[in-house]
C-alpha positions as a Markdown table, in Angstrom:
| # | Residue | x | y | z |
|---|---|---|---|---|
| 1 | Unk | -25.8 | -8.1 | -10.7 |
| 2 | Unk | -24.4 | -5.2 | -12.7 |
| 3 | Unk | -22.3 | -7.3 | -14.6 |
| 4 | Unk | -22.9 | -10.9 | -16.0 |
| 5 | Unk | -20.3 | -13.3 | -15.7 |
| 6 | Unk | -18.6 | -14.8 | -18.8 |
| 7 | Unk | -21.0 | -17.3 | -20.5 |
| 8 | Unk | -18.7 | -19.6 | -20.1 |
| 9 | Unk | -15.2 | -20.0 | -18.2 |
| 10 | Unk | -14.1 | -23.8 | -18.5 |
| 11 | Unk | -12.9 | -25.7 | -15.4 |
| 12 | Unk | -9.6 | -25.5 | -17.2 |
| 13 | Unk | -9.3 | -22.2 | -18.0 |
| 14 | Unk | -10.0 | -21.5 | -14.2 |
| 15 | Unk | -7.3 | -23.7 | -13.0 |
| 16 | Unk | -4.9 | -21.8 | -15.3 |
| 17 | Unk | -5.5 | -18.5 | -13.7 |
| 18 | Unk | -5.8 | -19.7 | -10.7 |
| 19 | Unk | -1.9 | -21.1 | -11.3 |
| 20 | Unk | -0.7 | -17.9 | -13.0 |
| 21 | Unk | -2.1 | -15.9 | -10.1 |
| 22 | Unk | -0.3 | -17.8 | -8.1 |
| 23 | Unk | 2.9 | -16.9 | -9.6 |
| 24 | Unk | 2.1 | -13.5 | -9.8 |
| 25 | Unk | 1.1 | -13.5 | -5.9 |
| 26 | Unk | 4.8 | -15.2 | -5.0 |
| 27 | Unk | 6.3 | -12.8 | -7.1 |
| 28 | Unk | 5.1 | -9.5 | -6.1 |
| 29 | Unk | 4.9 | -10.4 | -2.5 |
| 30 | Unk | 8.4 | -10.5 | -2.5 |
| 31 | Unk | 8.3 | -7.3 | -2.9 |
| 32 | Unk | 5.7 | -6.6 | 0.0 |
| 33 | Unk | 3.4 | -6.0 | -3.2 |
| 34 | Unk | -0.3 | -6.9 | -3.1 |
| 35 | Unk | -0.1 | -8.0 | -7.3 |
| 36 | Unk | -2.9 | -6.0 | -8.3 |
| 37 | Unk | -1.4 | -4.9 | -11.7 |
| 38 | Unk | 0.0 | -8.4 | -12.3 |
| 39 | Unk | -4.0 | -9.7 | -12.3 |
| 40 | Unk | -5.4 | -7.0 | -13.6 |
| 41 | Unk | -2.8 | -8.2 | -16.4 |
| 42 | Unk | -3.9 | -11.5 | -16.0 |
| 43 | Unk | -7.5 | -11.4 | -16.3 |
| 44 | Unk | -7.6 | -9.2 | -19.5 |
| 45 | Unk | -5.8 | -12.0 | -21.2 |
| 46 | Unk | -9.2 | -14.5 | -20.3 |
| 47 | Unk | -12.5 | -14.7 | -21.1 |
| 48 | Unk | -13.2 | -12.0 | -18.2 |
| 49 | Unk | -11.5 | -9.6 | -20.4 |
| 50 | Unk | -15.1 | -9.2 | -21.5 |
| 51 | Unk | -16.0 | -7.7 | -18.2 |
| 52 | Unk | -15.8 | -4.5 | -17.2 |
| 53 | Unk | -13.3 | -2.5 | -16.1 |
| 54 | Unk | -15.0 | -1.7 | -12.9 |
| 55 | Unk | -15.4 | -5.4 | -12.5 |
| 56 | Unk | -11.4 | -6.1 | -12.6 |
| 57 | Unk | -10.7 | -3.3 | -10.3 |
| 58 | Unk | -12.9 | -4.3 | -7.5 |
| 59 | Unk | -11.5 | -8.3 | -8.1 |
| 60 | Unk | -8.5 | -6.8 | -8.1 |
| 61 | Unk | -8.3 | -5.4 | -4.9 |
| 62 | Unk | -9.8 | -8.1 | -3.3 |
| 63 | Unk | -6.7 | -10.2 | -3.9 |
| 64 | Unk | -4.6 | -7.6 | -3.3 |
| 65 | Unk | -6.4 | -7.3 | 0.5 |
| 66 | Unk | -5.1 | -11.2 | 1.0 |
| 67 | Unk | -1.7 | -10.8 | -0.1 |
| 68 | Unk | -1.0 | -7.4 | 1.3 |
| 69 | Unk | -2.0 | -8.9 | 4.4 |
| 70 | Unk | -0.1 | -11.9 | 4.2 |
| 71 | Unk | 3.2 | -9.6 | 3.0 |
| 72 | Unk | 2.7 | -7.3 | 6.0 |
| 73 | Unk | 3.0 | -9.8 | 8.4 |
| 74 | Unk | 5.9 | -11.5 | 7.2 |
| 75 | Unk | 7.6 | -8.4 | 6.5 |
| 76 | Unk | 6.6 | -7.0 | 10.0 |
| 77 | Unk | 7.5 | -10.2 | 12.0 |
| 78 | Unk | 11.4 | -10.5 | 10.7 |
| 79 | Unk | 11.2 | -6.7 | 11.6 |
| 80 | Unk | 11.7 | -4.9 | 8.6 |
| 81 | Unk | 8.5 | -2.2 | 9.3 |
| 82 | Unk | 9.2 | 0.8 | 10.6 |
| 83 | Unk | 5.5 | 2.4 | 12.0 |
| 84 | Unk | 6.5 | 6.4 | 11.3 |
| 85 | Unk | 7.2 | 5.7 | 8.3 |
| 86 | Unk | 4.3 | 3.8 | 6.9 |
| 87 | Unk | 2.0 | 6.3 | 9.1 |
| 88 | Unk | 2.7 | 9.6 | 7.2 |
| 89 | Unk | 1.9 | 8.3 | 4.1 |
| 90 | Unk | -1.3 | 5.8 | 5.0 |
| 91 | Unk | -2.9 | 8.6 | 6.2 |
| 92 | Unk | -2.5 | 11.2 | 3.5 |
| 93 | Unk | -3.5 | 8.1 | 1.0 |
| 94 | Unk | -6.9 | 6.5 | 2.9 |
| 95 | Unk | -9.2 | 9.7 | 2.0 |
| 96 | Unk | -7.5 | 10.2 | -1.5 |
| 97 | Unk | -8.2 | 6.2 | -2.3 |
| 98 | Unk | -11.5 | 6.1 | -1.2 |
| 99 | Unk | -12.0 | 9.3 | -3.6 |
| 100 | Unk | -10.4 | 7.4 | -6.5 |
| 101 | Unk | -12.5 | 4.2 | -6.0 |
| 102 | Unk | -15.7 | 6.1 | -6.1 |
| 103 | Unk | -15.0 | 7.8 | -9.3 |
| 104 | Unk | -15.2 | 6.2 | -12.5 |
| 105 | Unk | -12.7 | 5.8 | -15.0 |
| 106 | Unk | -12.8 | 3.3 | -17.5 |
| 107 | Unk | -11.6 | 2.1 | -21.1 |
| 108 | Unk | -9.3 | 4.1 | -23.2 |
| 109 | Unk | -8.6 | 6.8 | -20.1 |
| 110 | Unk | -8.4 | 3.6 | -17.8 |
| 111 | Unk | -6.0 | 2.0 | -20.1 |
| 112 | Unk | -3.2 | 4.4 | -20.6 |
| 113 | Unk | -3.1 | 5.8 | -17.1 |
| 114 | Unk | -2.0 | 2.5 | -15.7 |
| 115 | Unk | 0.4 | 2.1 | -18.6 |
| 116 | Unk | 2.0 | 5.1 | -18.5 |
| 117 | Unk | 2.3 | 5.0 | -14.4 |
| 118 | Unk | 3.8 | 1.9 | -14.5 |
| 119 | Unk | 6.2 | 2.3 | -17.5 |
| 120 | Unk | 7.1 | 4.9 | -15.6 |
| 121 | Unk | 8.0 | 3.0 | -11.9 |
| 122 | Unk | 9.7 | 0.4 | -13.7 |
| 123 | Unk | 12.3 | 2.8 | -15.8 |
| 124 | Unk | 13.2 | 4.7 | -12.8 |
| 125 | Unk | 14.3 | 1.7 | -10.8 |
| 126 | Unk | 15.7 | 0.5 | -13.1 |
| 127 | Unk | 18.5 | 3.2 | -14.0 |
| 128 | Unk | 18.4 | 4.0 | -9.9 |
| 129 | Unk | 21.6 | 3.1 | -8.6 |
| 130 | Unk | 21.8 | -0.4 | -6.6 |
| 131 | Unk | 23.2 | 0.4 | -3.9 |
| 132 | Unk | 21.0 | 0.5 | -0.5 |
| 133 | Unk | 22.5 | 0.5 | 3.2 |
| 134 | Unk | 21.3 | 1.9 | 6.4 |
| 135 | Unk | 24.2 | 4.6 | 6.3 |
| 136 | Unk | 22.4 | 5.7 | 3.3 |
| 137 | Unk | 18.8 | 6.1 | 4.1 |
| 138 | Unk | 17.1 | 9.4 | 5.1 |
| 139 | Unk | 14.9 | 11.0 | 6.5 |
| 140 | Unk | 11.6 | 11.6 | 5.4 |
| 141 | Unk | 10.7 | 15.4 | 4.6 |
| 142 | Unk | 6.9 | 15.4 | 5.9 |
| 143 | Unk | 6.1 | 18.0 | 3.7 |
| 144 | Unk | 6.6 | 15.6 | 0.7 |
| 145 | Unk | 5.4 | 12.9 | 1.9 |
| 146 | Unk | 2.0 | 14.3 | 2.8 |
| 147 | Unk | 1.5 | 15.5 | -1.6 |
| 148 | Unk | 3.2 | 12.1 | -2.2 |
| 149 | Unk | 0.7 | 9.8 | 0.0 |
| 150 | Unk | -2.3 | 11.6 | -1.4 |
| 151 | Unk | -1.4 | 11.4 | -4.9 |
| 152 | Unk | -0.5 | 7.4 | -4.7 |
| 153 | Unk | -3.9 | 6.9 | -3.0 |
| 154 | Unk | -5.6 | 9.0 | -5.4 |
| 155 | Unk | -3.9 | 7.0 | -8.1 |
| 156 | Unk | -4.6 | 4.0 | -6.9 |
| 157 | Unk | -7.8 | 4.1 | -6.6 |
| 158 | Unk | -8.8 | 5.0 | -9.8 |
| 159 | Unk | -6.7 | 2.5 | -11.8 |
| 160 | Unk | -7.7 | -0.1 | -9.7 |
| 161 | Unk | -3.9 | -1.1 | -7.7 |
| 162 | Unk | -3.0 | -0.6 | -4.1 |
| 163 | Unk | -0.3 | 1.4 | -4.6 |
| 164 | Unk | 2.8 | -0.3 | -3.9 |
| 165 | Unk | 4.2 | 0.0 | -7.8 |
| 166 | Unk | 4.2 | 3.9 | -7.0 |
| 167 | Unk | 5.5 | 4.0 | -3.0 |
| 168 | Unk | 8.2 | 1.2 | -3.4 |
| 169 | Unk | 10.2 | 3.4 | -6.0 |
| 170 | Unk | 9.9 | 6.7 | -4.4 |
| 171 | Unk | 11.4 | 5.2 | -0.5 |
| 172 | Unk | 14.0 | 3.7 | -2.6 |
| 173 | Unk | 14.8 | 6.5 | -5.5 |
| 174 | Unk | 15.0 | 9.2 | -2.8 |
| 175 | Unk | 16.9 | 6.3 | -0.5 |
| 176 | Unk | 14.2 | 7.2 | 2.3 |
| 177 | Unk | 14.4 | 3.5 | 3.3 |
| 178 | Unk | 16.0 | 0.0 | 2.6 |
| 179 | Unk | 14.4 | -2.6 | -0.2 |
| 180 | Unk | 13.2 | -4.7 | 2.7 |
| 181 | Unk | 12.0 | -1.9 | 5.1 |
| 182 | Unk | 10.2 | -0.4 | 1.9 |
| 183 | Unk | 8.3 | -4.0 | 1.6 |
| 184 | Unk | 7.3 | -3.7 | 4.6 |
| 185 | Unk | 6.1 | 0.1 | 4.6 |
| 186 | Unk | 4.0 | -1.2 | 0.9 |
| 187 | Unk | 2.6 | -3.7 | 2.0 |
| 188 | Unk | 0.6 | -2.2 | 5.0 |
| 189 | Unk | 0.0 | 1.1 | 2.6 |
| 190 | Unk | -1.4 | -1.3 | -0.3 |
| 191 | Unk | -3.3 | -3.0 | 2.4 |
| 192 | Unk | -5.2 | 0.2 | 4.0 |
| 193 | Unk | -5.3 | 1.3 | 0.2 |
| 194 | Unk | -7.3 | -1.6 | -1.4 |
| 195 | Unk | -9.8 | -1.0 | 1.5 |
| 196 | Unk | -10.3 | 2.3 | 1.0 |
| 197 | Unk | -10.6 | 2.0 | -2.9 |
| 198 | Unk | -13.0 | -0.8 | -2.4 |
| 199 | Unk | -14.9 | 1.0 | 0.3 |
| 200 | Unk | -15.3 | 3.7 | -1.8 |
| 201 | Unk | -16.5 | 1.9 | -4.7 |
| 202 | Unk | -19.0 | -0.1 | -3.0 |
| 203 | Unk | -20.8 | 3.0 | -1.9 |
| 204 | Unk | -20.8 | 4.3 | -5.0 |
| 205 | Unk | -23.2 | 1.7 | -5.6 |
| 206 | Unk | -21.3 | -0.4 | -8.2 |
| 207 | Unk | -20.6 | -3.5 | -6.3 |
| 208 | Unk | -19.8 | -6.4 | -8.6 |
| 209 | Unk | -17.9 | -8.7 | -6.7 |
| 210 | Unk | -18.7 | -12.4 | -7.1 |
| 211 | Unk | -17.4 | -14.8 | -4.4 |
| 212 | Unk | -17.6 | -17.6 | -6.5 |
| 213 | Unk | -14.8 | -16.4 | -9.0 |
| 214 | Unk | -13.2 | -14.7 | -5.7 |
| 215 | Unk | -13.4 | -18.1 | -4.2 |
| 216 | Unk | -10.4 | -20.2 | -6.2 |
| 217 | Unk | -8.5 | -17.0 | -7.2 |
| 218 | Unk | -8.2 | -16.3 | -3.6 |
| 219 | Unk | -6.8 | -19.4 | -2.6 |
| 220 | Unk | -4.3 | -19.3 | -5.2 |
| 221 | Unk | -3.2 | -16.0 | -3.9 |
| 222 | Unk | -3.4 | -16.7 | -0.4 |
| 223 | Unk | -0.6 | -19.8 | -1.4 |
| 224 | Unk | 1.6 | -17.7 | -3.6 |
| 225 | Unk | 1.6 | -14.8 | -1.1 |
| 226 | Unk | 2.9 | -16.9 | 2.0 |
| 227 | Unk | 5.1 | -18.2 | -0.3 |
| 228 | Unk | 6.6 | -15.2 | -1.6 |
| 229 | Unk | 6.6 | -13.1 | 1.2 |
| 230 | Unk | 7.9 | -15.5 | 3.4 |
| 231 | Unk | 11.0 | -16.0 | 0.9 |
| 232 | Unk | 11.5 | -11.9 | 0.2 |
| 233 | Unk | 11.4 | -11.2 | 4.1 |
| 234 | Unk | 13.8 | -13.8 | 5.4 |
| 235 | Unk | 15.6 | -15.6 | 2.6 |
| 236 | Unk | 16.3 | -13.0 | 0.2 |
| 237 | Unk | 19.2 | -10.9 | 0.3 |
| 238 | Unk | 17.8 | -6.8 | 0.0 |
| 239 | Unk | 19.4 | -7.1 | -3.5 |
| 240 | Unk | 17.8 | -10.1 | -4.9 |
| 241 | Unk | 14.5 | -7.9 | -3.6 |
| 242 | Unk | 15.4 | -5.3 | -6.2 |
| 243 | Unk | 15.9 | -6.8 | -8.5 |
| 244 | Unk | 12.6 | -8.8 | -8.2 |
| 245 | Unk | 11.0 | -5.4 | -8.1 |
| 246 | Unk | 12.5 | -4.6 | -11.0 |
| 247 | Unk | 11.3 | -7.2 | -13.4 |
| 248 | Unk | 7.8 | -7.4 | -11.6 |
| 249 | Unk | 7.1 | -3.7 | -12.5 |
| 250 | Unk | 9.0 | -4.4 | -16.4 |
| 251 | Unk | 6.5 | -7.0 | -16.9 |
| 252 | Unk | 3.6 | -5.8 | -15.5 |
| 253 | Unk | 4.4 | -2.5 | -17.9 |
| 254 | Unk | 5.2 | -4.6 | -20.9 |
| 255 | Unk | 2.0 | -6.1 | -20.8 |
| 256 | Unk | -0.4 | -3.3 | -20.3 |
| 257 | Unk | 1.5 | -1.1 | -23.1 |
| 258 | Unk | 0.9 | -4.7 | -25.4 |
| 259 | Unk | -2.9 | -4.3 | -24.3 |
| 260 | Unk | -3.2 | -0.7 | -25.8 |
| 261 | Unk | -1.6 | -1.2 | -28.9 |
């Protein structure tokens, strides 16, 4: 194993994460998000902030793969996914993220990267206006798409997310679809995304994925995902969505910026 486990992670230390992922998976599944920032966030405030960055990423996306999943299918079944939509930009991102997760970036580089990009999704939903309808939305240009896919993959595979903190505010800053219809469009992209990242890392020949960690933080995310997707794609008015976008990506900012400093 590349990387040794902490020395030693007590049974109640685990059961906290395991809970705090939890809310983390409800929250950003809401959102059609897979939460990959959120426990990336997470685990840097635990004794696996010891690991390596590499380590986090690769964990990372592994619980993004069950929530995305989870997301998609909720968001897909109430009928918020539109195909052409999520197809331009999956398959401009899939080479690009499999690129990102073979390279590696870690520590300082690592660190602000995902700040900044974040800091950055969160402040321009924010002061984006509110208002979504179907009258609104439209059409998606190809030609910026295409650059737009590539670069979120690319992205994403290097700081270690699947994407959705990037593609969610671009459908709806450029009002190229609807809170929900964007859920649904992120979830499938972070999906394909995490795979790709974590294909490309694992041929790269640093594969430090432990199932017994996986094992309890997966269930935990596998609860708060149904959970929260089921909530965000039926129960949730399009403007509550927002807004739970909103603060996810605000938080998720905060607390890289407060790891940094």
């Amino acid at each position: 194993m590349l990387f040794p486990p902490p020395e030693c992670v007590l049974g109640t230390e685990e059961v906290l994460i395991a809970l705090a992922l939890l809310v983390v998976a409800t929250l950003y599944s809401s959102v059609g998000h897979g939460g990959a920032s959120g426990y990336l966030a997470i685990l840097s405030l635990t004794s696996f902030a010891s690991m390596e960055d590499l380590w986090l990423k690769q964990h990372a996306w592994s619980l993004n793969l069950i929530v995305a999943a989870i997301a998609f299918y909720h968001y897909q079944r109430a009928g918020h996914h539109i195909p052409r939509m999520s197809r331009v930009f999956i398959l401009a991102s899939i080479p690009m993220a499999f690129a990102g997760g073979y390279l590696l970036v870690e520590g300082y580089v690592y660190d602000v990267l995902l700040s900044v990009t974040l800091v950055w999704a969160s402040f321009r939903l924010f002061t984006a206006s509110s208002e979504y309808d179907e009258v609104s939305i439209q059409e998606i240009p190809i030609s910026k798409a295409v650059p737009a896919g590539a670069g979120i993959g690319l992205l994403s595979g290097i700081v270690g997310v699947g994407g959705g903190i990037f593609l969610s505010p671009l459908l709806l800053l450029k009002r190229w679809a609807t809170p929900k219809a964007a859920a649904a469009t992120a979830a499938l992209f972070i999906w394909v995304n995490s795979a790709a990242a974590l294909t490309g890392s694992y041929l790269s020949g640093e594969w430090v994925v432990e199932t017994d960690t996986l094992a309890p933080f997966g269930t935990a995310v596998l609860i708060g995902g149904f959970v929260g997707s089921r909530l965000g794609s039926d129960l949730i008015p399009q403007r509550t969505v927002r807004i739970f976008l909103v603060v996810v990506l605000m938080l998720a900012a905060a607390r890289r910026v407060l790891l940094i400093v």
